[in-house]
matplotlib code that plots the C-alpha trace (Angstrom):
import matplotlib.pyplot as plt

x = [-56.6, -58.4, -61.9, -63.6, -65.6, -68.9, -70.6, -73.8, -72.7, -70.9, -67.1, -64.9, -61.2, -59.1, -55.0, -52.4, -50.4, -49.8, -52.7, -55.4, -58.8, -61.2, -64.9, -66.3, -65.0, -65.8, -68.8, -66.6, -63.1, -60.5, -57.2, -54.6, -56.2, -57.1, -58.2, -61.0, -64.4, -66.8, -68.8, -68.2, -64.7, -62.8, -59.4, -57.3, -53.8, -51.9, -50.2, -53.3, -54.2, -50.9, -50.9, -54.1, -52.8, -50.2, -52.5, -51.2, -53.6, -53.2, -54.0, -50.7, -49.4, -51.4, -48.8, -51.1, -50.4, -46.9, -43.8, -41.5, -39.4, -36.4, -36.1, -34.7, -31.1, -30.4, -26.7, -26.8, -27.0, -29.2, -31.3, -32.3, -35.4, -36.4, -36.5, -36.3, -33.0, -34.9, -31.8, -33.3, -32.3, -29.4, -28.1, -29.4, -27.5, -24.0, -24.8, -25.5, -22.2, -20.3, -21.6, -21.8, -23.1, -26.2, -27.4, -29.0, -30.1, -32.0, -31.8, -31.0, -26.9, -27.4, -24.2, -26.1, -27.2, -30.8, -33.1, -36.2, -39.2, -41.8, -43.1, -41.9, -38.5, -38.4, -39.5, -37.2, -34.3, -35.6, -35.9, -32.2, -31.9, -31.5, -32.5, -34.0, -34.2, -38.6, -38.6, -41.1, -41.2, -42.6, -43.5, -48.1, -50.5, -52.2, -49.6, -48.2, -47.1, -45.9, -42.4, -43.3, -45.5, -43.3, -40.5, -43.1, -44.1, -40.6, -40.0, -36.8, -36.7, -38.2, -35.9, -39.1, -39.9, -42.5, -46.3, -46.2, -49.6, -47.6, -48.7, -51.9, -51.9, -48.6, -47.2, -43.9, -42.2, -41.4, -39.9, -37.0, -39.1, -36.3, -39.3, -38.1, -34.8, -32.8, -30.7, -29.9, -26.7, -28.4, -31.2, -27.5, -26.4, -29.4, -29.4, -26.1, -26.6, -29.2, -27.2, -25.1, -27.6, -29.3, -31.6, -32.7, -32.9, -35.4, -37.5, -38.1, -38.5, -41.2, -43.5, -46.9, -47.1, -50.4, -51.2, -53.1, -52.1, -55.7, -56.0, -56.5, -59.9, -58.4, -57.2, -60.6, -61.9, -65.4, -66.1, -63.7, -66.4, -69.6, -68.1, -68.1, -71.4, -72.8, -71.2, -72.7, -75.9, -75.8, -75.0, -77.9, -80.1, -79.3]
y = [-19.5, -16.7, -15.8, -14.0, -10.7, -11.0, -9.0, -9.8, -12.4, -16.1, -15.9, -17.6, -18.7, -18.4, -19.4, -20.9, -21.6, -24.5, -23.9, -26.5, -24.9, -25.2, -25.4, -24.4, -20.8, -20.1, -20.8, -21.3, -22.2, -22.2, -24.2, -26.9, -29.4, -32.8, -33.9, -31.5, -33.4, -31.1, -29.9, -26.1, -26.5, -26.4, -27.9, -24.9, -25.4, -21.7, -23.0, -22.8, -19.2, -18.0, -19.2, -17.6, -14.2, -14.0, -14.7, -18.4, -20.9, -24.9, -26.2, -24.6, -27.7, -30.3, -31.9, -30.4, -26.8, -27.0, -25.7, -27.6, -27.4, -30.1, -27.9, -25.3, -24.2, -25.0, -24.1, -24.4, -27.4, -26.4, -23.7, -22.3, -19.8, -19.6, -17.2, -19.5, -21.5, -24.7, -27.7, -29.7, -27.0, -26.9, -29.9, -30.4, -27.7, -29.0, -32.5, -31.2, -28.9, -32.4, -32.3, -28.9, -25.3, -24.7, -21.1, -18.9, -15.5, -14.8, -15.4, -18.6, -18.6, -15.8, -16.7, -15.2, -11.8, -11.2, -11.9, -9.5, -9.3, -10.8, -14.1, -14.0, -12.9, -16.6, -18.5, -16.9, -18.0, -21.7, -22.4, -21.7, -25.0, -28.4, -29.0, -27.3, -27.3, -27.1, -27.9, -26.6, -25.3, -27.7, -31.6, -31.5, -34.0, -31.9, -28.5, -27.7, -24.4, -22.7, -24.3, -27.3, -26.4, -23.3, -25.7, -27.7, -24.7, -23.8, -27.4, -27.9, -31.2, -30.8, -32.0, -31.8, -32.4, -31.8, -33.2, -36.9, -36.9, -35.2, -38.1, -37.4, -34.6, -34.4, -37.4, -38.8, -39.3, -36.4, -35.2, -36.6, -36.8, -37.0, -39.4, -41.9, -41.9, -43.5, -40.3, -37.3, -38.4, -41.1, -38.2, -36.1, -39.5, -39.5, -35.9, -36.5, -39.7, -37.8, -35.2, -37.4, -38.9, -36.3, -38.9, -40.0, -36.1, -35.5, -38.9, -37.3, -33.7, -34.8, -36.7, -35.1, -32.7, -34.4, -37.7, -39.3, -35.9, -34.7, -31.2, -32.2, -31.2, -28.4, -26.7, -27.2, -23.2, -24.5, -26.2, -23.4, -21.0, -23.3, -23.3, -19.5, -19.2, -21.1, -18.3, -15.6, -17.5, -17.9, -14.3, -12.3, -15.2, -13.9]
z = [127.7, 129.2, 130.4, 127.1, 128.4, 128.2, 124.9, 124.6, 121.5, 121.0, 122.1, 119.7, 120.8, 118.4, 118.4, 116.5, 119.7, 121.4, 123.7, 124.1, 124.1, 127.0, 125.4, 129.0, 128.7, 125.3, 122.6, 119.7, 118.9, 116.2, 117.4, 116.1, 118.3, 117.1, 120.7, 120.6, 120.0, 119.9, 117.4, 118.5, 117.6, 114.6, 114.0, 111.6, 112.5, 111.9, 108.5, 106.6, 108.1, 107.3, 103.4, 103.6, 105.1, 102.3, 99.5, 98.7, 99.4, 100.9, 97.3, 96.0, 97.7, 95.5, 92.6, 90.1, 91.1, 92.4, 90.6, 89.0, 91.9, 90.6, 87.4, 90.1, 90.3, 94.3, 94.7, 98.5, 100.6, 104.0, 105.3, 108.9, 109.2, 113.2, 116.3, 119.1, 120.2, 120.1, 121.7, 118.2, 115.8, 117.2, 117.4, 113.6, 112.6, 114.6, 113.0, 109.8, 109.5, 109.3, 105.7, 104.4, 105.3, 107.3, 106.3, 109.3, 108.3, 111.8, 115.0, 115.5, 114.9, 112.4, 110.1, 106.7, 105.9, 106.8, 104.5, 103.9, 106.4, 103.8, 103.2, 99.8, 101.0, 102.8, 100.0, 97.5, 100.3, 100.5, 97.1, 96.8, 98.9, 99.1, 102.8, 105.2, 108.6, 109.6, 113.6, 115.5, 118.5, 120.9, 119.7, 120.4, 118.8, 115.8, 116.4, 113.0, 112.2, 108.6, 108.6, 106.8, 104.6, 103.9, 102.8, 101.4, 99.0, 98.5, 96.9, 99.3, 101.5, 104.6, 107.9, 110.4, 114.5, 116.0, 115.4, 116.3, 114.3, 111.1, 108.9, 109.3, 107.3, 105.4, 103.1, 104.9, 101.8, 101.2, 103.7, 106.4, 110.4, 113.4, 114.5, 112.1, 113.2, 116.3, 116.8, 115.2, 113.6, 111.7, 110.6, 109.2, 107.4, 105.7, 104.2, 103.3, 101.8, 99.4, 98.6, 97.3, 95.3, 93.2, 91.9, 95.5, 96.4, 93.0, 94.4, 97.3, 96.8, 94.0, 96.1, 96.9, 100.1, 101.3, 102.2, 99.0, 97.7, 98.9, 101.1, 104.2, 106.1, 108.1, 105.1, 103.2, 103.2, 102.2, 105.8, 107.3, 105.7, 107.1, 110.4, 110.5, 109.0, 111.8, 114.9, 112.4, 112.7, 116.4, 116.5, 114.7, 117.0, 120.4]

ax = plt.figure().add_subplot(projection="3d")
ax.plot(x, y, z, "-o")
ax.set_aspect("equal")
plt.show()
């Protein structure tokens, strides 16, 4: 985190890393953090930017507003979107090739043609899918980027690491958590146990996104929009 230059105004930190913020060095911040208590900071992990930015919003993921994702034609059994070579992701994917085809159109094994460079372009891929691979990065209390919830809005089935607070936020049941499982084989027997089962499969991928299937606080734009009205504030005052 580094030393904001001095401009005569409040500094706000702002990052959808996995960066803790320090509230000494800054007068506002905007991070995933849940360990944060202080009332300068506000928890907005980078998901809910990011459905933002591509002019979804976190409420498409409430049951009422959701596709009809079952209703979908999903030909193809698992899906791989990522950059890094994460060990997790790939020892999914080895596990996962025991029971069908795990598609890669970028960087990570790369055994599909690309896909286009928009958001859109992704979802489009996902909803061809039954499964699809969402780990993140690093495993931090309260970090949660776009792949679950872009999975999530895709209406495929989640296979997620990362956030040991997930549940927090996102409803359990409908998605499969490596956290839940004793190894990573037993995570594979699972998916391939429902996609045997297209009943079990429809169970799951029809469960609510959200816990209680309520938005979650950090994806609520009307204290998003207080919060930022209070820095504005504290601006025009000094």
């Amino acid at each position: 985190m580094p030393d904001p230059p001095y401009r005569g105004v409040p500094t706000v930190f702002v990052t959808g890393e996995n960066v803790e913020p320090d509230m000494s060095r800054c007068d506002f911040a905007v991070t995933f953090s849940r360990a944060t208590a202080d009332a300068r900071h506000f928890r907005c992990p980078n998901w809910v930017s990011k459905l933002f930015a591509e002019g979804a919003h976190p409420r498409d993921l409430l049951v009422e507003n959701q596709y009809r994702r079952s209703d979908r034609a999903r030909p193809n059994f698992c899906a791989l979107i990522a950059r890094n070579q994460v060990p997790n992701r790939l020892a999914l994917a080895s596990a996962l090739s025991k029971v069908g085809i795990v598609d890669a159109p970028s960087a990570v094994i790369g055994n599909h043609p690309p896909i286009g460079p928009r958001w859109s372009d992704k979802i489009e891929f996902l909803r061809l899918y039954r499964f699809a691979i969402a780990f993140e990065n690093a495993a931090h209390p309260g970090y949660t980027t776009e792949k679950l919830p872009d999975a999530l809005y895709a209406g495929t089935v989640p296979l997620y690491w990362g956030d040991p607070e997930i549940a927090a936020d996102f409803n359990t049941g409908r998605f499969l958590n490596l956290a839940d499982f004793t190894a990573m084989d037993e995570l594979a027997d699972m998916v391939a146990y429902l996609d045997c089962d297209p009943g079990a499969w429809r169970s799951m991928s029809e469960q609510p996104a959200y816990v209680d299937d309520t938005l979650p606080e950090c994806a609520q734009e009307e204290r998003l929009f207080a919060f930022w009205d209070e820095i504005f504030r504290d601006a025009v005052a000094v």
